[in-house]
SEKOL-57747 format. One line per 10 residues: for each residue x, y, z of C-alpha. Coordinates in nm, 4 decimals. Example, Ala and Ser with C-alpha at 12.3 -4.5 7.8 and 13.67 -1.06 7.14 Angstrom:
BEGIN
1.2300 -0.4500 0.7800 | 1.3670 -0.1060 0.7140
//
This chain:
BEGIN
7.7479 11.4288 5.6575 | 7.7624 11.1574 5.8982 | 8.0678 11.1037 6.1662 | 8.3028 10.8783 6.0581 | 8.3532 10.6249 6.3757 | 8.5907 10.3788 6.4951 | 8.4733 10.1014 6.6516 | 8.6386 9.8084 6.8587 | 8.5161 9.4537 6.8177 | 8.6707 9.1030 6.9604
8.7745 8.8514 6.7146 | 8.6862 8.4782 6.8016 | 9.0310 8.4114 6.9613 | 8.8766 8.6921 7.2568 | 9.1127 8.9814 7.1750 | 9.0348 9.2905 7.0852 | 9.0510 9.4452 6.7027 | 8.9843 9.7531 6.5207 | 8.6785 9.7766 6.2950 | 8.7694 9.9784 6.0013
8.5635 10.3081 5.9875 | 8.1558 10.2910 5.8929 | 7.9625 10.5618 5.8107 | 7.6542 10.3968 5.9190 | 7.6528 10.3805 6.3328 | 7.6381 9.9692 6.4623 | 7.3486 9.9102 6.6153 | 7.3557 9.5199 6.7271 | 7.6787 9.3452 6.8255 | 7.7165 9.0336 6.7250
8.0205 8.8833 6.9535 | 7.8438 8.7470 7.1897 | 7.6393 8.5779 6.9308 | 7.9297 8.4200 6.7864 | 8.1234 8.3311 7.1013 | 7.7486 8.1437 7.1916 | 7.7810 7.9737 6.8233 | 8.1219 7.8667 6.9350 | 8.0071 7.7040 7.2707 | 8.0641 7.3210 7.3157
7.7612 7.1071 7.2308 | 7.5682 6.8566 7.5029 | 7.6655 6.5314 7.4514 | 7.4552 6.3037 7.7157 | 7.6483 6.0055 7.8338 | 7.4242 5.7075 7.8337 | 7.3865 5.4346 8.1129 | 7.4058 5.0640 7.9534 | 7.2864 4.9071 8.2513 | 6.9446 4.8822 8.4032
6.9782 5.0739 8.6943 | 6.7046 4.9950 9.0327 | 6.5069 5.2540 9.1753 | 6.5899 5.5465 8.9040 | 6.3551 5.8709 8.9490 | 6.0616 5.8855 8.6577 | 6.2026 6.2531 8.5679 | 6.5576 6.0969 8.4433 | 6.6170 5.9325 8.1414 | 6.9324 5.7241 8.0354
7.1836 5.9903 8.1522 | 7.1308 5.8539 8.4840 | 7.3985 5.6170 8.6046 | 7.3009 5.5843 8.9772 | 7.5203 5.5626 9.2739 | 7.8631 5.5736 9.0971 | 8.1941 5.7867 9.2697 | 8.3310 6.1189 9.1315 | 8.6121 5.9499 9.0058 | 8.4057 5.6774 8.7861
8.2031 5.9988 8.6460 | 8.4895 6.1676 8.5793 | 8.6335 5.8465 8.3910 | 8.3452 5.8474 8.1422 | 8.3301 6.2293 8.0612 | 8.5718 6.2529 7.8280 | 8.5712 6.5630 7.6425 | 8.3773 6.9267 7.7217 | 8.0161 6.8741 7.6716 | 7.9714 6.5782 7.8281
7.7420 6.5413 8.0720 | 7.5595 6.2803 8.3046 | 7.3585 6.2666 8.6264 | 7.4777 6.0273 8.9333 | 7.3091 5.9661 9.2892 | 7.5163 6.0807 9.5951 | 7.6874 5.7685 9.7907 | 7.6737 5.9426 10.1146 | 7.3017 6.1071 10.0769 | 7.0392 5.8927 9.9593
6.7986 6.1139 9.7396 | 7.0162 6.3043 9.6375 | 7.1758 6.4072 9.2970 | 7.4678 6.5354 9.1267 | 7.4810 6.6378 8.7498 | 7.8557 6.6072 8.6585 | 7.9833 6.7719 8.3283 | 8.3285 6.8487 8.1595 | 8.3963 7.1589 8.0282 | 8.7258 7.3328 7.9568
8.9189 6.9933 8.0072 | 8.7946 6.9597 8.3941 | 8.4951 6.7714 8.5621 | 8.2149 7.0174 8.7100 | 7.9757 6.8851 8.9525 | 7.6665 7.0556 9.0456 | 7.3947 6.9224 9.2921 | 7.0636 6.9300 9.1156 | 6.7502 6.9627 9.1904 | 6.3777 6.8845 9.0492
6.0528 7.0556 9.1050 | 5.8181 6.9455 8.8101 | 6.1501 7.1519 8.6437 | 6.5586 7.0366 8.6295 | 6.7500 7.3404 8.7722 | 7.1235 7.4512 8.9751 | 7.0374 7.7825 8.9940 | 6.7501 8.0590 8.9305 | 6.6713 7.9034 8.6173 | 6.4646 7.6188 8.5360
6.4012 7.3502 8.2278 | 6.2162 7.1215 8.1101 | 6.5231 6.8844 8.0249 | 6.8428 6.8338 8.1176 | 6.9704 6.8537 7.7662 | 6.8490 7.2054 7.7582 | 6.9697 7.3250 8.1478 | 7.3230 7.1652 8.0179 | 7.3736 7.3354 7.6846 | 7.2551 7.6623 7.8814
7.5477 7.5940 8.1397 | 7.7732 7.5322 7.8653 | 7.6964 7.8146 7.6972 | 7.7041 8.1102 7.9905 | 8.0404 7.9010 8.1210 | 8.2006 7.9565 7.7873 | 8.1031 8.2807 7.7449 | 8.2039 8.3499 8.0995 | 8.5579 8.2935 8.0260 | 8.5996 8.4048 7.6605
8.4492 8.7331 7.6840 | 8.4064 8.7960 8.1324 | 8.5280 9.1286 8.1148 | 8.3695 9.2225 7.7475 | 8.0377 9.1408 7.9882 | 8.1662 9.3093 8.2696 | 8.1894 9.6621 8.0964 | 7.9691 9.6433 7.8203 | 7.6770 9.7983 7.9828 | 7.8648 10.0747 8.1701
8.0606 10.1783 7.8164 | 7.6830 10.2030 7.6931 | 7.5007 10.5431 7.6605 | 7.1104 10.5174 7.6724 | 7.0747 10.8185 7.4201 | 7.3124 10.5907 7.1570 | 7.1235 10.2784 7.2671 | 6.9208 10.0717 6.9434 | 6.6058 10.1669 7.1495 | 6.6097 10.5390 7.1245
6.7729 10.5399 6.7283 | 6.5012 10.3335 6.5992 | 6.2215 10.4660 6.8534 | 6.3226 10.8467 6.7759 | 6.0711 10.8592 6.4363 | 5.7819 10.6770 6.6832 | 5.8477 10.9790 6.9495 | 5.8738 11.2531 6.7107 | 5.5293 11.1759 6.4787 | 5.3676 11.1583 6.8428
5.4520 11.4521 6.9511 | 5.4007 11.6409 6.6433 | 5.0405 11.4740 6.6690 | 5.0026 11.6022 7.0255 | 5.0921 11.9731 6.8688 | 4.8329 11.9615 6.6486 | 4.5502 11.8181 6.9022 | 4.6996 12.1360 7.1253 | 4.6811 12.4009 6.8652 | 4.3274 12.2470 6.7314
4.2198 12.2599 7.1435 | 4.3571 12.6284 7.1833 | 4.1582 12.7574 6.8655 | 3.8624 12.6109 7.0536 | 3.9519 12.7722 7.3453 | 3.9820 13.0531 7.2167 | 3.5961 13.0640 7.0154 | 3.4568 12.9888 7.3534 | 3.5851 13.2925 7.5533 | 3.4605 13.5037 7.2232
3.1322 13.2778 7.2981 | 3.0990 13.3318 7.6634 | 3.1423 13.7364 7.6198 | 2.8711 13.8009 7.3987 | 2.6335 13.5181 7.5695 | 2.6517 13.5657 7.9473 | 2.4452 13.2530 8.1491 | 2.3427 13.2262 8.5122 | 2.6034 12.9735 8.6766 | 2.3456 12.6868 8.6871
2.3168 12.7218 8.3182 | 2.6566 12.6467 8.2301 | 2.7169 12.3905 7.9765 | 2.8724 12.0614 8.0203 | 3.2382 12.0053 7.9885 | 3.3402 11.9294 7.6612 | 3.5967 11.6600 7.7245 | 3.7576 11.5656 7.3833 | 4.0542 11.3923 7.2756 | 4.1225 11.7604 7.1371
4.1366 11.9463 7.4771 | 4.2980 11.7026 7.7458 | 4.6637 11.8635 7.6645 | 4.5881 12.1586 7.7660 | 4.6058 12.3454 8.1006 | 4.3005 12.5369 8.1520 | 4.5421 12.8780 8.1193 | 4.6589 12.7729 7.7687 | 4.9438 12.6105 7.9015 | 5.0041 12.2730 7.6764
5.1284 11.9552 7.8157 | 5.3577 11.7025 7.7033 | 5.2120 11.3514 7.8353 | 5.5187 11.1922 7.6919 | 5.7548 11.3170 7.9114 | 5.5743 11.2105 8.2533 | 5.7826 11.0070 8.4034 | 5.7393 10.5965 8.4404 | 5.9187 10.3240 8.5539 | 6.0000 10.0131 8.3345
5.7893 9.6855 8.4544 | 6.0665 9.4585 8.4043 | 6.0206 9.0799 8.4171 | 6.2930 8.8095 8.3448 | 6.1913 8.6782 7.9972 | 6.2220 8.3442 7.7684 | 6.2738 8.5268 7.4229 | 6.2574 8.3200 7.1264 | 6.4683 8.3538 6.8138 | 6.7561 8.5753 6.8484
6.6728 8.8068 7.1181 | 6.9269 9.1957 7.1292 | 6.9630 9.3972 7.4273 | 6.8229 9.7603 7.3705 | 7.0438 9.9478 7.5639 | 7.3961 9.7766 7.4811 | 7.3138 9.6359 7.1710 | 7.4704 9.3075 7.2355 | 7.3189 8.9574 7.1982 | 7.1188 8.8112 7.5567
7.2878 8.4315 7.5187 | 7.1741 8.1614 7.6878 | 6.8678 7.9088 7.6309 | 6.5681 8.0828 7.8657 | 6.5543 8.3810 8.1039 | 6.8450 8.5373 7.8637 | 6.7143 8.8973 8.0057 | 6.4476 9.1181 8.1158 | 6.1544 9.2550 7.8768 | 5.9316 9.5818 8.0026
5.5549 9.4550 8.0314 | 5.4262 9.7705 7.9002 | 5.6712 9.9519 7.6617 | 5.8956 9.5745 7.5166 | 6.2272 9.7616 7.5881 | 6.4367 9.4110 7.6330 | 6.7633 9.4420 7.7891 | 7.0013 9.2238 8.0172 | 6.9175 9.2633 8.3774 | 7.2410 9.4710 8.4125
7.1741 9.6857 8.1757 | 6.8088 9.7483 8.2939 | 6.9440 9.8612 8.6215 | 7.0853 10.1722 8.3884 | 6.7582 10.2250 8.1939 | 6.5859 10.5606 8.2745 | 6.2625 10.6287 8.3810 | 6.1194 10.6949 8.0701 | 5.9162 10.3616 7.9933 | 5.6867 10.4665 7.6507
5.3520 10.2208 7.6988 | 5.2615 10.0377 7.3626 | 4.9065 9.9493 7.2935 | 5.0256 9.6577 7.1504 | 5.1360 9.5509 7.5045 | 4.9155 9.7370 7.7030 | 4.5633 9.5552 7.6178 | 4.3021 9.6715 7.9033 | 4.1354 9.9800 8.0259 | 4.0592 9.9316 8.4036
4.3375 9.7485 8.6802 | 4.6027 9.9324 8.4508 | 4.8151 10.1865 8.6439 | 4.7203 10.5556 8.5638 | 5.0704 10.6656 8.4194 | 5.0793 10.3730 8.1989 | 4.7551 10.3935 8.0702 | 4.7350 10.7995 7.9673 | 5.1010 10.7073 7.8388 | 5.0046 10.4451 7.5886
4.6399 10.6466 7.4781 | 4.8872 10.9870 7.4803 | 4.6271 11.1848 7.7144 | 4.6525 11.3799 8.0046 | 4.3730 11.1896 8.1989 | 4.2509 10.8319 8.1698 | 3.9559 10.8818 7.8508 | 3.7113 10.6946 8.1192 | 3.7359 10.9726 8.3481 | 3.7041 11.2322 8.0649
3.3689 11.0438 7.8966 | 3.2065 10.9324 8.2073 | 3.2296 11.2991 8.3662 | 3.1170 11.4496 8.0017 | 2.8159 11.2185 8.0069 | 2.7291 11.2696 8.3673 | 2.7519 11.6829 8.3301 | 2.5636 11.6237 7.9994 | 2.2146 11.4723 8.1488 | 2.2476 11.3711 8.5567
2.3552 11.6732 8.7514 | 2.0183 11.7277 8.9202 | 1.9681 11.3125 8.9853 | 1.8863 11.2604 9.3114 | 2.1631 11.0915 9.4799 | 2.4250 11.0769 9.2102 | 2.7275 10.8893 9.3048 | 2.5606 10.7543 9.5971 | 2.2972 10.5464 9.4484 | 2.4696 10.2144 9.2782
2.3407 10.1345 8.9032 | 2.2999 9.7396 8.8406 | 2.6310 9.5676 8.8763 | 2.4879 9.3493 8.5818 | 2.5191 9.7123 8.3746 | 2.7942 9.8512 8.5054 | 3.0077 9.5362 8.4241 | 2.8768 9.5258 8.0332 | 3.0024 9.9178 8.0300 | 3.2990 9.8009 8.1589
3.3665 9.5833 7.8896 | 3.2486 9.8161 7.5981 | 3.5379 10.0280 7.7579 | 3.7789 9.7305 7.7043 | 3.6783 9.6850 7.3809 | 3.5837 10.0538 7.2088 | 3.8631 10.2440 7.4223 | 3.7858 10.6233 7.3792 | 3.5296 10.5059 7.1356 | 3.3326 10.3557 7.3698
2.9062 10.4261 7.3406 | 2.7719 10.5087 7.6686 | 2.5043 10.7496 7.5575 | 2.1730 10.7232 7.6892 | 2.0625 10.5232 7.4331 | 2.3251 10.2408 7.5019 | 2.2811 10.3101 7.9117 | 1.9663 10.4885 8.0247 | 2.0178 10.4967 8.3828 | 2.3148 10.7545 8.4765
2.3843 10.5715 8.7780 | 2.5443 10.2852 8.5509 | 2.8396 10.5817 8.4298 | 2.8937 10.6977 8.7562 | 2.9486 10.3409 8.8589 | 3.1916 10.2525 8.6031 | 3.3381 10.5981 8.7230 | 3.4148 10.4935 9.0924 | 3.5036 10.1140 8.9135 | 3.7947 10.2493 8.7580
3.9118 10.4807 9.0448 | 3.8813 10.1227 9.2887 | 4.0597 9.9412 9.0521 | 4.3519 10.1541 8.9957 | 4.6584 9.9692 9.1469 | 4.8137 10.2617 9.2546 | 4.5336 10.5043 9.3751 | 4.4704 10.8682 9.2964 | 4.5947 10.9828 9.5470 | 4.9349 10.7969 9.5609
5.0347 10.5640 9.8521 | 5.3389 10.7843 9.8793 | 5.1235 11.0902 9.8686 | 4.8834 10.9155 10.1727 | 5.0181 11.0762 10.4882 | 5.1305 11.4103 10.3482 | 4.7478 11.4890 10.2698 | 4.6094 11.2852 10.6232 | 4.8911 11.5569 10.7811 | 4.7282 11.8534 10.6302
4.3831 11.7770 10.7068 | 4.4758 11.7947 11.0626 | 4.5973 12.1268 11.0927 | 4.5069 12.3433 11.3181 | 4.3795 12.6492 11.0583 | 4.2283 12.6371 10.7640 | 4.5036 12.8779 10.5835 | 4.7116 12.6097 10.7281 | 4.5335 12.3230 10.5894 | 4.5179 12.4631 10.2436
4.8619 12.5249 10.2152 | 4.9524 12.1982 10.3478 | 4.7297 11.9919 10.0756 | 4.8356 12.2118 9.7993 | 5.2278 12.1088 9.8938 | 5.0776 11.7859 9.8831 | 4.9255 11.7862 9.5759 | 5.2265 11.9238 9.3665 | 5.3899 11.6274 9.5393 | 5.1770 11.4016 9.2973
5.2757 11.2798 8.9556 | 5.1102 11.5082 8.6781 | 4.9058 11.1882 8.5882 | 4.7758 11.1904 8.9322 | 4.7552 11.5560 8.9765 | 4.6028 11.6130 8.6576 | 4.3341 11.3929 8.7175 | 4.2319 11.4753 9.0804 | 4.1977 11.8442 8.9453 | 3.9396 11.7387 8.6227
3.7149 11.5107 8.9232 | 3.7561 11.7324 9.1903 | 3.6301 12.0677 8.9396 | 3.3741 11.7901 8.8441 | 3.2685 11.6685 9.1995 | 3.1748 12.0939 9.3084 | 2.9388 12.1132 8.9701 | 2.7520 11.8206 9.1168 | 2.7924 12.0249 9.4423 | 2.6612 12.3077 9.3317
2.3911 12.1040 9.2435 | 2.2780 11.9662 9.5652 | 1.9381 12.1207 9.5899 | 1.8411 11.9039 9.3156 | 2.0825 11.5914 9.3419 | 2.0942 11.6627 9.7345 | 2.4771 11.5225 9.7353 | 2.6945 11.8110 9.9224 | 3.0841 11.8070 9.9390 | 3.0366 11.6102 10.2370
2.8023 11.3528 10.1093 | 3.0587 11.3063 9.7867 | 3.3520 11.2924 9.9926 | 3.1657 11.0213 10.1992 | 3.1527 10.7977 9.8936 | 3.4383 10.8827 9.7332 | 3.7453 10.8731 9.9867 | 3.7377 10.4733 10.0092 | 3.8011 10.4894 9.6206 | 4.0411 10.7591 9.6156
4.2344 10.7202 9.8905 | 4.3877 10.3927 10.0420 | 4.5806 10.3437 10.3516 | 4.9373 10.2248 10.2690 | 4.9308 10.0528 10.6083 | 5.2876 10.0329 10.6664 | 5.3880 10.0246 11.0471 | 5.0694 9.8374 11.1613 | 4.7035 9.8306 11.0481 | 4.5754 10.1898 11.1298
4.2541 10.2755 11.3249 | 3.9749 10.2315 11.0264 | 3.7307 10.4717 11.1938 | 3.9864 10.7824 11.2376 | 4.1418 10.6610 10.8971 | 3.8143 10.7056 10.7153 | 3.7528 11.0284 10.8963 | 4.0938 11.1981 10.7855 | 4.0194 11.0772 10.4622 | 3.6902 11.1925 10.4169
3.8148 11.5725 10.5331 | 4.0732 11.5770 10.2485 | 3.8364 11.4690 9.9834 | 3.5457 11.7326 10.1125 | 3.8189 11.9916 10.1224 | 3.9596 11.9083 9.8160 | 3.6085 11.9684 9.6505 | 3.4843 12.2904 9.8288 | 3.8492 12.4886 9.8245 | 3.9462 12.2997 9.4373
3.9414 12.6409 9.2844 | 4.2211 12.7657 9.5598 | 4.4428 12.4532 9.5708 | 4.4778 12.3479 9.1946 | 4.5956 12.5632 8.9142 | 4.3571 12.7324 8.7263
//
């Protein structure tokens, strides 16, 4: 049976009342909402008289250079509102308004937009009935406002009661990919022990949407839980826009609150300040493939690694191991742009079989593409000088120990990732009597796109840069069984 609560709501008067008991818990609070209904109405007082030298961006509510005491004259009741030039400083303007029985003047400004603040209008109709509105509710409900975010507890919060269902068929569909991936794991170790190969004979990766939750020891992963930050960005919501954590109305005219890029959560910017790290990406928001940070984008396609990464390496394996040159030799940018965009549009069913893009050198383009466009690199810039510090120690029991500190340090996006490329990048190694690319040769090409230079403190030395870099990418490919899981 469902708890019986008691819950405490304002009446319009501003004090506080008892709700009699519900059954069914209150998502949205609607005070705010009313106390906004309630707010006095813009009422623009009109100048009569032609007035010399007016700015194009004003219209009749401009009364030129008139005192304090005339403006306060003709405002006669809250709402009122009209915009005068300063006596003392030419260019300059006031817009004087009446609210709560008193004369408010604030010095405004124009910059293709009317604002007094942060926020800017088109009109000043619409900058005064926003004043109006966060002034009244300022006063009728300031502490209400003051406490409603810190009385809030995310796990009650609108977003995770009606999000709960979303996050609980996802996961049970990420069980069933694991289980489905572990049966398959399973019928290949039976495979392998009755069919023994030479090591150069070992078949391609088989990188499916069924296998990329699971840890190569059986291990399953839950991509869901990685952790993200919100991208929040002030927003102009339209309609009747809720905050997701407190459940109370965002008032005001634009810029009410803050709305995640990548997940929607919308929230006031107080109340985002209290918001977890658990952002939940939304296709619906999150609309491209490459430039999209790596946590986001395995997030909203719920996979351990980017599906790029997981085709273009299955393709690769599949039928250019023993190309001369792979990864070093460029495929037509021309090519490697229209693969690109059949990414963007097919997503994990993207074609980029031989018979959609013969030459090999086109996937491993679109390979290092994604890695260079990645705002946040693979290895992270936070990770950058724990791995440079490694590299430079003395031993090499030292240095291994060092980079594997460092790569724990990574988020399991990240890490996961690096592992599945670098496990990749010592099969093409292995390879180098046909391909003739050795760890060196692949770390050569590879550390620009995997590896940037924070450059805090000063730009750094390029040459000895790109030399530390290109030792922790080599040494990440020869020693990858020793430093990763497995």
């Amino acid at each position: 049976m469902a708890e019986v609560t008691h819950s405490v709501v304002f009446s319009s008067d501003g004090q506080w009342r008892n709700r009699p008991p519900s059954r069914i818990p209150s998502l949205w609070k609607s005070y705010l909402y009313q106390l906004q209904q309630e707010a006095p109405i813009p009422k623009r007082i009109l100048c009569n008289r032609e007035v010399h030298g007016k700015p194009a961006h004003y219209g009749r509510e401009f009364h030129g250079k008139i005192s304090r005491e005339e403006a306060e004259r003709l405002l006669v009741e809250d709402g009122c509102y009209l915009v005068r030039e300063s006596q003392r400083a030419v260019g300059q303007y006031t817009l004087s308004m009446k609210f709560g029985g008193i004369t408010k003047n604030f010095k405004l400004y124009y910059d293709k937009k009317h604002y007094v603040g942060e926020k800017r209008f088109d009109t000043i109709q619409d900058l005064v009935a926003d004043g109006l509105i966060s002034m009244y509710l300022e006063v009728h409900a300031g502490d209400y406002i003051a406490t409603m975010c810190m009385e809030s507890k995310y796990e009650d919060s609108p977003y995770m009661t009606l999000n709960s269902y979303k996050r609980k068929i996802t996961r049970n569909r990420s069980r069933s990919s694991i289980k489905h991936a572990k049966d398959e794991v399973a019928l290949k170790k039976e495979v392998s022990k009755c069919e023994p190969f030479h090591e150069y004979d070992r078949p391609p990766i088989e990188a499916s949407t069924n296998d990329v939750f699971l840890h190569e020891d059986g291990e399953d992963i839950d991509v869901l839980q990685f952790e993200k930050l919100h991208v929040f960005k002030t927003n102009n919501f339209i309609g009747l826009p809720w905050c997701d954590f407190c459940g109370n109305f965002m008032w005001g005219l634009i810029g009410q609150g803050v709305k995640c890029e990548d997940c929607g959560f919308n929230a006031h910017k107080k109340c985002s300040e209290k918001v977890p790290n658990d952002c939940m990406p939304d296709l619906k928001y999150v609309k491209r493939v490459f430039g999209v940070d790596l946590i986001t984008l395995v997030k909203a396609h719920n996979t351990l690694r980017p599906f790029v990464v997981d085709l273009c390496i299955k393709e690769t394996e599949k039928r250019g191991l023993d190309v001369e040159g792979l990864y070093r030799v460029s495929g037509f940018s021309d090519e490697i742009e229209m693969c690109r965009m059949v990414f963007e549009r097919d997503c994990e069913c993207a074609d980029i079989s031989k018979n959609a893009f013969e030459d090999i050198n086109v996937i491993t383009g679109v390979l290092k593409l994604f890695f260079r466009l990645l705002p946040i690199p693979l290895i992270t810039f936070e990770a950058y000088s724990s791995f440079i510090t490694a590299a430079k120690k003395p031993a090499l029991g030292e240095r291994l120990e060092a980079l594997k500190e460092a790569l724990n340090a990574l988020p399991p996006a990240h890490y996961q990732t690096l592992k599945f490329l670098m496990a990749h990048l010592y099969r093409v190694a292995e390879r180098q009597k046909y391909n003739l690319m050795t760890p060196q040769n692949l770390s050569t090409v590879f550390c620009p796109t995997l590896m940037r230079c924070p450059e805090i403190g000063g730009v750094p030395d390029q040459l000895t840069a790109w030399h530390a870099e290109s030792t922790v990418i080599e040494m990440l490919i020869t020693h990858q069984r020793q430093l990763f899981d497995h």
